[in-house]
Phi, psi and omega in degrees: 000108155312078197258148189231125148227156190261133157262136144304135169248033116264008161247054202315146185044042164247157195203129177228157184230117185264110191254119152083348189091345182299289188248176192225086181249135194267131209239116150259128174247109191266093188261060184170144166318314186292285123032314220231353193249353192258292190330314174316292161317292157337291195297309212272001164249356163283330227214008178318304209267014136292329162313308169302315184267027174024064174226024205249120187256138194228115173274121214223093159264178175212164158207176205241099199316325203285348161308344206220165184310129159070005165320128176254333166082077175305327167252036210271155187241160184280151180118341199233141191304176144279346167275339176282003178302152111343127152310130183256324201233136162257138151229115191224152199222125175249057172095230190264017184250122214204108170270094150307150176193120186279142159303316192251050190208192206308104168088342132335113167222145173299112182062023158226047183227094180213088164277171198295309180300348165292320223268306200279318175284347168272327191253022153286150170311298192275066189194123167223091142015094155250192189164142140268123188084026189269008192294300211281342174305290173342293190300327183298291191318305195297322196267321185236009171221008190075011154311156169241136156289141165287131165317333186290000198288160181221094171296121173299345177293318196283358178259332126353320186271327176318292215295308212268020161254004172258333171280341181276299189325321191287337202267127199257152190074352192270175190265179179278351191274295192293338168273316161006270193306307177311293187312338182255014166264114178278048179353294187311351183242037154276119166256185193322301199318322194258323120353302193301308180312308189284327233264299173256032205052146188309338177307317205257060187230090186274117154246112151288161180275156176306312222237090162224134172325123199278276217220134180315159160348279195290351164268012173278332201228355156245112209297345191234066162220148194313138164265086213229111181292170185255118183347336161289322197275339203270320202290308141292001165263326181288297204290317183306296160313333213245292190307312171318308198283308187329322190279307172295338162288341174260341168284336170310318190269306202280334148295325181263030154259350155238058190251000000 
């Protein structure tokens, strides 16, 4: 996959991110709660009446800087696994609409950060949460910035396994050999990449690179100065996010089509 991105430079922190000539993604880096409540606001006047129909699906990652080049882990302590890190970057995707928001920086506080207008578009009635890995995200996010996950979240792995033990049971002719074998594809060890592949066609073939930079200079090493990823970082967080809500608007749809 050939993925590319542009900044407007009459926009600061807009962004389109192009994957393959396919898709078209609009990338805000919301560098403020205000930043992130105006994006919010966007999203819920574009997208009212799938709201109004309780249909509007929304893709939710999180990452860590210290996976990546010059990463500081702003609360990591020695002793501690990497999963036991706090989340630094929310990622969140509505369709071709894509929000960034860094953790650890202006107005970001450790075990106190869900603002409210974040808090009310995820847990609306017309709004359904997807994620891969998103029960222990809920859970990470809950124990260190204070989220409530909305009931409504939805793992894509477990849902990816629904469909597709209901389409081998469904299937007229199959042998007891081929649901076997179906039956012994372990979703749940599936990460984003590969879940895209079966989910969205072999086509759909996201690698990210081993070695890419997390965050400009000047924002590495002082926690109360804004945090701004580096276009690489920015370009592949969009993409990640994009894939999440895609996977869940097509696993969604092909469930209640066969309801």
């Amino acid at each position: 996959m050939e993925i590319t991105i542009e900044e407007f430079s009459k926009e600061p922190n807009e962004f389109v991110v192009r994957v393959d000539g396919r898709f078209t993604i609009n990338t805000t880096w919301a560098d403020s709660d205000s930043d992130l409540k105006r994006w919010i606001q966007r999203i819920q006047k574009i997208y009212r009446k799938k709201i109004h129909n309780r249909s509007l699906v929304v893709g939710l990652c999180a990452d860590r800087s210290l996976s990546y080049a010059n990463g500081t882990g702003f609360h990591f302590r020695l002793g501690r696994s990497l999963k036991d890190e706090p989340y630094e970057l929310m990622q969140i995707c509505v369709e071709s609409h894509c929000v960034l928001r860094a953790l650890n920086s202006r107005g970001c506080r450790y075990e106190n950060w869900f603002p409210k207008p974040l808090k009310d578009f995820l847990h609306d009635n017309g709004v359904t949460v997807v994620g891969v890995g998103i029960d222990k995200l809920g859970e990470k996010m809950a124990k260190d910035y204070g989220w409530l996950m909305p009931n409504r979240a939805v793992e894509l792995r477990d849902l990816a396994a629904e469909l597709r033990k209901g389409n081998m049971q469904g299937t007229a002719n199959n042998s007891s050999e081929d649901g076997d074998q179906t039956s012994r594809i372990d979703f749940r060890r599936f990460g984003l990449a590969r879940l895209a592949r079966v989910v969205l066609g072999e086509e759909v073939n996201f690698v990210k690179p081993v070695k890419i930079t997390w965050c400009n200079s000047n924002s590495q090493w002082n926690p109360y100065e804004p945090v701004r990823l580096t276009n690489d970082m920015i370009k592949y967080a969009s993409v990640e996010a994009f894939l999440t809500s895609y996977m869940g608007t097509t696993l969604l749809d092909n469930r209640n089509n066969h309801r």
